[in-house]
TIVO-2410 file (N, C-alpha, C; in nm, 3 decimals):
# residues 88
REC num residu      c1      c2      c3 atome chaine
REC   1      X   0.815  -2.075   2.221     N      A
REC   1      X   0.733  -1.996   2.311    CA      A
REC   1      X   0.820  -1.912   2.403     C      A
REC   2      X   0.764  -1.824   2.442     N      A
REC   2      X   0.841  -1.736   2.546    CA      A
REC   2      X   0.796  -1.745   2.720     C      A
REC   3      X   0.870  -1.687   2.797     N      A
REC   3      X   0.832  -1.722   2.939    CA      A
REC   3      X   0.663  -1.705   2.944     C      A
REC   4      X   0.594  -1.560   2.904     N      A
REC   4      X   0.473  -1.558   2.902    CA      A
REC   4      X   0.386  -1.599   2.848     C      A
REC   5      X   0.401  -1.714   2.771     N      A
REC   5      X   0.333  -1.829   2.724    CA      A
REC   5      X   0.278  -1.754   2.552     C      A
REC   6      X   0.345  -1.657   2.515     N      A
REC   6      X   0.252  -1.644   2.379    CA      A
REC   6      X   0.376  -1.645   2.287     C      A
REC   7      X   0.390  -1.663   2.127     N      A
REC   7      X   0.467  -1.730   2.065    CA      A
REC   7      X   0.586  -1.575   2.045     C      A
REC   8      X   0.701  -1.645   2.001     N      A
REC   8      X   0.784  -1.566   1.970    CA      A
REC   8      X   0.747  -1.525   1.806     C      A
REC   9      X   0.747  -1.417   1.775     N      A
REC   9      X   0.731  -1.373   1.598    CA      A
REC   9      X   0.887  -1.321   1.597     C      A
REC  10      X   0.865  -1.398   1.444     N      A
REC  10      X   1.028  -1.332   1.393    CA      A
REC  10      X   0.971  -1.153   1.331     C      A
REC  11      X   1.008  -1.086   1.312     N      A
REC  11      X   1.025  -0.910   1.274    CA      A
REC  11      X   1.064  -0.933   1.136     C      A
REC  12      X   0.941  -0.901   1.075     N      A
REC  12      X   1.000  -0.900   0.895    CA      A
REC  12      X   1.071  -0.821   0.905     C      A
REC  13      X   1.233  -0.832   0.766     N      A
REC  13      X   1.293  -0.747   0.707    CA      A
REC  13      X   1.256  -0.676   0.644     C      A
REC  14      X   1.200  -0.738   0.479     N      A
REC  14      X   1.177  -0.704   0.403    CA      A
REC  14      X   0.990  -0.696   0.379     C      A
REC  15      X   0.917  -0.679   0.334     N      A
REC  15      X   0.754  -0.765   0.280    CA      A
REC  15      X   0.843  -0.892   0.175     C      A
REC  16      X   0.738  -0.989   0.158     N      A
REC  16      X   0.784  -1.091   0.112    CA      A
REC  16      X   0.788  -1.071  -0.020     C      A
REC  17      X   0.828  -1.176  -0.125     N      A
REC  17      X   0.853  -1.125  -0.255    CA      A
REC  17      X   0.736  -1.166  -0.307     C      A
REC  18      X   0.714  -1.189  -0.433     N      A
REC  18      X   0.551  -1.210  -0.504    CA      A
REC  18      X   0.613  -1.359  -0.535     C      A
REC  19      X   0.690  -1.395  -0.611     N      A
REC  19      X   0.763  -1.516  -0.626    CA      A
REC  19      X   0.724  -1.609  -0.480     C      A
REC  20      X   0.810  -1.524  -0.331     N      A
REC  20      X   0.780  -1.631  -0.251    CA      A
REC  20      X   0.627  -1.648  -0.182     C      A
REC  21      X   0.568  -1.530  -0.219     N      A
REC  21      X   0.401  -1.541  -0.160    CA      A
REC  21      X   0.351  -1.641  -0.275     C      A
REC  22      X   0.369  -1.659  -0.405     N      A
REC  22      X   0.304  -1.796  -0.455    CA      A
REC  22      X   0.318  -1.935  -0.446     C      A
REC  23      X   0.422  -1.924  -0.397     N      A
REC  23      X   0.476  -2.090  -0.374    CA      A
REC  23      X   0.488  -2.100  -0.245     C      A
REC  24      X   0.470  -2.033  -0.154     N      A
REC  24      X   0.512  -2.056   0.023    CA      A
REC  24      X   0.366  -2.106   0.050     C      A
REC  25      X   0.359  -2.191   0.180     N      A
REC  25      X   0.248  -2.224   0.256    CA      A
REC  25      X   0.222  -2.111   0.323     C      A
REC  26      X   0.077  -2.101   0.377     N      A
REC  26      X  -0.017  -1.992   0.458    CA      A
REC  26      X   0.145  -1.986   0.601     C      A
REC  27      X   0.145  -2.098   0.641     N      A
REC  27      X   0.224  -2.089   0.771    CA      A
REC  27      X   0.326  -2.009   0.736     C      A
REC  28      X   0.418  -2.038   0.614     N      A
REC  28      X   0.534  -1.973   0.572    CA      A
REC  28      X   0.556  -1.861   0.601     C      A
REC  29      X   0.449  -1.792   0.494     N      A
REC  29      X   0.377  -1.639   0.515    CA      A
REC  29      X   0.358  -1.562   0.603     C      A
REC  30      X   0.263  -1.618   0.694     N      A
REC  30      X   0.214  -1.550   0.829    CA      A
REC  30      X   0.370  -1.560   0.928     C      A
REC  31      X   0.458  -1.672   0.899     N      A
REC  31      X   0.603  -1.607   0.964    CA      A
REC  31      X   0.638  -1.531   0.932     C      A
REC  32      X   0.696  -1.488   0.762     N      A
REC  32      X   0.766  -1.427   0.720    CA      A
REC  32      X   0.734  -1.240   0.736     C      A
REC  33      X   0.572  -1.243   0.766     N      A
REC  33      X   0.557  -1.114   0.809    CA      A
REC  33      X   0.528  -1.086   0.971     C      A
REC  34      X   0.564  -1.183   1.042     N      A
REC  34      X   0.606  -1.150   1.170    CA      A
REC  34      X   0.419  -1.203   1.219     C      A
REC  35      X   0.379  -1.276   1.217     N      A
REC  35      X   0.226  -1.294   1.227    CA      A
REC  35      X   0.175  -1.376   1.249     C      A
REC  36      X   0.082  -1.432   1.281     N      A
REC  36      X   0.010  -1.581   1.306    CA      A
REC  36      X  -0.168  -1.566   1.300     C      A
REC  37      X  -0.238  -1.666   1.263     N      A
REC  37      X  -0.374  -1.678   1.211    CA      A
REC  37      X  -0.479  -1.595   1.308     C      A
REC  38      X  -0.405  -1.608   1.416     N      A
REC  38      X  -0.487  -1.503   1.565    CA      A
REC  38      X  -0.457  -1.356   1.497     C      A
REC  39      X  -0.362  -1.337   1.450     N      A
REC  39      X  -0.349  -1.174   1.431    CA      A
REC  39      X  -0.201  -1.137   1.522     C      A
REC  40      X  -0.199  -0.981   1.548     N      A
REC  40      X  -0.108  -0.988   1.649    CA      A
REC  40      X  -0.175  -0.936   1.749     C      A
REC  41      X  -0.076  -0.924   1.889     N      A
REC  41      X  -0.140  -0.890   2.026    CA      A
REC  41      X  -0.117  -0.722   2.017     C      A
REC  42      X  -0.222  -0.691   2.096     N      A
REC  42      X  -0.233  -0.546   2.147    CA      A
REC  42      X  -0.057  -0.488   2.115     C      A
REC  43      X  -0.031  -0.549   2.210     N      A
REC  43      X   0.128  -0.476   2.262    CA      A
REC  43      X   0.201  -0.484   2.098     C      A
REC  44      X   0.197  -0.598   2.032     N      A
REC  44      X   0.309  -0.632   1.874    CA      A
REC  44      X   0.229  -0.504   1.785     C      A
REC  45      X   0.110  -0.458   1.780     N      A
REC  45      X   0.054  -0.387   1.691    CA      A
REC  45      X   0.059  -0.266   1.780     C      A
REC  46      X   0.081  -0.240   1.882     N      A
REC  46      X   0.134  -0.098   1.909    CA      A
REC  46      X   0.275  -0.061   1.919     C      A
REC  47      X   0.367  -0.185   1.919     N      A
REC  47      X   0.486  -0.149   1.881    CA      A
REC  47      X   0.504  -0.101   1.757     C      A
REC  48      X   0.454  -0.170   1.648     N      A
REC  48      X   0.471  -0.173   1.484    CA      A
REC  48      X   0.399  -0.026   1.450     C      A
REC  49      X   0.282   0.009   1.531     N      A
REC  49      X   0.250   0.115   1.535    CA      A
REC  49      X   0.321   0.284   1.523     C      A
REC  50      X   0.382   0.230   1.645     N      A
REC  50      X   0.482   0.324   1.715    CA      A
REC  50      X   0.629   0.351   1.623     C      A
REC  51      X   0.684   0.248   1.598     N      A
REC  51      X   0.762   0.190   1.458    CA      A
REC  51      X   0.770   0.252   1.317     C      A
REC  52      X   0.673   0.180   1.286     N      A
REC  52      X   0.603   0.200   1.125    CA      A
REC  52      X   0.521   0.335   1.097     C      A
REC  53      X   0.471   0.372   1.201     N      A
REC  53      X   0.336   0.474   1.202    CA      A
REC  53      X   0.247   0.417   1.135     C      A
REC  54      X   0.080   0.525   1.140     N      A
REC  54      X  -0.038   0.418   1.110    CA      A
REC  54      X  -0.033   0.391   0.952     C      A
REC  55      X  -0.092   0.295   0.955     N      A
REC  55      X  -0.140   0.220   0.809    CA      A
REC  55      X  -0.264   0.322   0.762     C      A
REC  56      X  -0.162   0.413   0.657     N      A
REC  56      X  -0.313   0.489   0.567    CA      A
REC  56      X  -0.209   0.557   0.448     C      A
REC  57      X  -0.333   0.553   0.342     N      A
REC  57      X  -0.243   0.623   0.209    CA      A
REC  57      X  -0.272   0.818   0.208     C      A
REC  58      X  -0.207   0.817   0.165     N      A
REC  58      X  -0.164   0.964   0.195    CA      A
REC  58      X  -0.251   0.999   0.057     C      A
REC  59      X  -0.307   1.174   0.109     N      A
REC  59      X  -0.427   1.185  -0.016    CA      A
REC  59      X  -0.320   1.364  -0.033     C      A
REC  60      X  -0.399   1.399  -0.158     N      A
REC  60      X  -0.375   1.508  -0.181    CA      A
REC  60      X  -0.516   1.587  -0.223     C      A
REC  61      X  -0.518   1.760  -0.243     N      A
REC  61      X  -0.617   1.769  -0.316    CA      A
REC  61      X  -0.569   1.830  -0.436     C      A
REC  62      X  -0.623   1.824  -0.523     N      A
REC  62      X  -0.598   1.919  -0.655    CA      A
REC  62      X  -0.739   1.928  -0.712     C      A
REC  63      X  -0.752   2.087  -0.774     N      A
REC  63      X  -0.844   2.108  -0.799    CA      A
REC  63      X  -0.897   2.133  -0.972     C      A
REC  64      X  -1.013   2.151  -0.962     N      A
REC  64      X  -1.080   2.081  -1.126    CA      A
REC  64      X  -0.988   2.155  -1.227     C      A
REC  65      X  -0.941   2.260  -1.189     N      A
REC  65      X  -0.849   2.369  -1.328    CA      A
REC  65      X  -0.695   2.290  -1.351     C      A
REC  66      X  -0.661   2.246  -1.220     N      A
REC  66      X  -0.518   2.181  -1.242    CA      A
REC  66      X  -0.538   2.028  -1.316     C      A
REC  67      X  -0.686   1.995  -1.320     N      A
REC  67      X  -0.655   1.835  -1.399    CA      A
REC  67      X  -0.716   1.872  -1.520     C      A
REC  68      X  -0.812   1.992  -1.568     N      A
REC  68      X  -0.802   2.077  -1.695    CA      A
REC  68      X  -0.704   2.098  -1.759     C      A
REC  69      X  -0.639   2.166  -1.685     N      A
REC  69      X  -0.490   2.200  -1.745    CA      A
REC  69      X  -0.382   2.096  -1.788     C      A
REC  70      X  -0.427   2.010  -1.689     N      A
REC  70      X  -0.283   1.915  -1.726    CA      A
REC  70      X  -0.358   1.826  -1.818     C      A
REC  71      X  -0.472   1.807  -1.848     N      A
REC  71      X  -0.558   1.716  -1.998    CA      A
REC  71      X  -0.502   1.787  -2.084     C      A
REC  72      X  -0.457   1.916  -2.104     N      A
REC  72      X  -0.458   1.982  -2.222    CA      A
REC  72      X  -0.294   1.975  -2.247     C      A
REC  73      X  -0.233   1.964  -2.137     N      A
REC  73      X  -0.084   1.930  -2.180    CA      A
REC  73      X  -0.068   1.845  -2.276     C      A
REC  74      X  -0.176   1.764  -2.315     N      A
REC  74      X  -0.147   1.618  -2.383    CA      A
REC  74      X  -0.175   1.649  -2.493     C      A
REC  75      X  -0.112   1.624  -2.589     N      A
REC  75      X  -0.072   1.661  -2.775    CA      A
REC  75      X  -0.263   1.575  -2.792     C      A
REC  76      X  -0.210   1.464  -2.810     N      A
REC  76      X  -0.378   1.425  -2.874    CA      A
REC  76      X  -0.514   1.538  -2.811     C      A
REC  77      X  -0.512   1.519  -2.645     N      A
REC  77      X  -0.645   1.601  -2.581    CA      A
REC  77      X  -0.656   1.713  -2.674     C      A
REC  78      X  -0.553   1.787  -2.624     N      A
REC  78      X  -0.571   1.911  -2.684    CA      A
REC  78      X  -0.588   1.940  -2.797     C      A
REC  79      X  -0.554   1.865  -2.936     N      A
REC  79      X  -0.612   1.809  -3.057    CA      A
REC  79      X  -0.731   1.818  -3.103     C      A
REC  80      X  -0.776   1.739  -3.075     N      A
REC  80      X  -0.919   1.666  -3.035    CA      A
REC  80      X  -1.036   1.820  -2.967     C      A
REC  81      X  -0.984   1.848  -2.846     N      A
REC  81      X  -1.048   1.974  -2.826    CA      A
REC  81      X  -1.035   2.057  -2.910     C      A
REC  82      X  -0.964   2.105  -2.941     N      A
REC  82      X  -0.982   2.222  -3.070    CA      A
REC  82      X  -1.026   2.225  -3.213     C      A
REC  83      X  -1.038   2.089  -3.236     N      A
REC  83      X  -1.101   2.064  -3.361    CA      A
REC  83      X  -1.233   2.030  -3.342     C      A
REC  84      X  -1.282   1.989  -3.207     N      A
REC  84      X  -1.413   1.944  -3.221    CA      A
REC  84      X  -1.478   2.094  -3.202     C      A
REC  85      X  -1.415   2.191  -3.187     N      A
REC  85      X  -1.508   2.313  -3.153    CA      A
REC  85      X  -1.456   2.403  -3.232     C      A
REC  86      X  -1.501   2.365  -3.333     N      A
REC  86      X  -1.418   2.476  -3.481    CA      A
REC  86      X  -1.552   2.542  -3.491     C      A
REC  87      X  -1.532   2.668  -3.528     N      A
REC  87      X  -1.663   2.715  -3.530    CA      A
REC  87      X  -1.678   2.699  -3.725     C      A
REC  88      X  -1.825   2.715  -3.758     N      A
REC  88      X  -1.804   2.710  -3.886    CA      A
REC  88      X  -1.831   2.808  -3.985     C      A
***
């Protein structure tokens, strides 16, 4: 514990491995990523915040002609399309 009565977290290095997330206990875990069953406090999740920056996946747009186009890059698609529209 620390002077202000709330627990010390160790600061993951790494994320844990898949190996040690199957065989480690819940307690293990919630150390190894710096954490405990409460969550973290205001202040630990605005540091990690501040740190890490926010937790979100990054989007793109692309539009309907560029995933046209790139179907047709593909030897079979493009195959397939041109034979099914053979005129007769």
């Amino acid at each position: 514990m620390r002077d202000d009565g709330r627990r010390d977290r160790a600061e993951p290095a790494a994320p844990p491995s898949v190996d040690f997330v199957a065989c480690a206990s819940i307690p293990e875990i919630l150390q190894s990523l710096g954490t405990s069953p409460d969550g973290l406090t205001s202040d630990e999740a605005a540091a990690r915040l501040v740190r890490t920056g926010p937790n979100s996946v990054r989007t793109h747009r692309v539009s309907a002609l560029a995933v046209l186009l790139r179907q047709f890059n593909n030897e079979y698609n493009s195959t397939m399309s041109t034979t099914g529209t053979r005129p007769r």
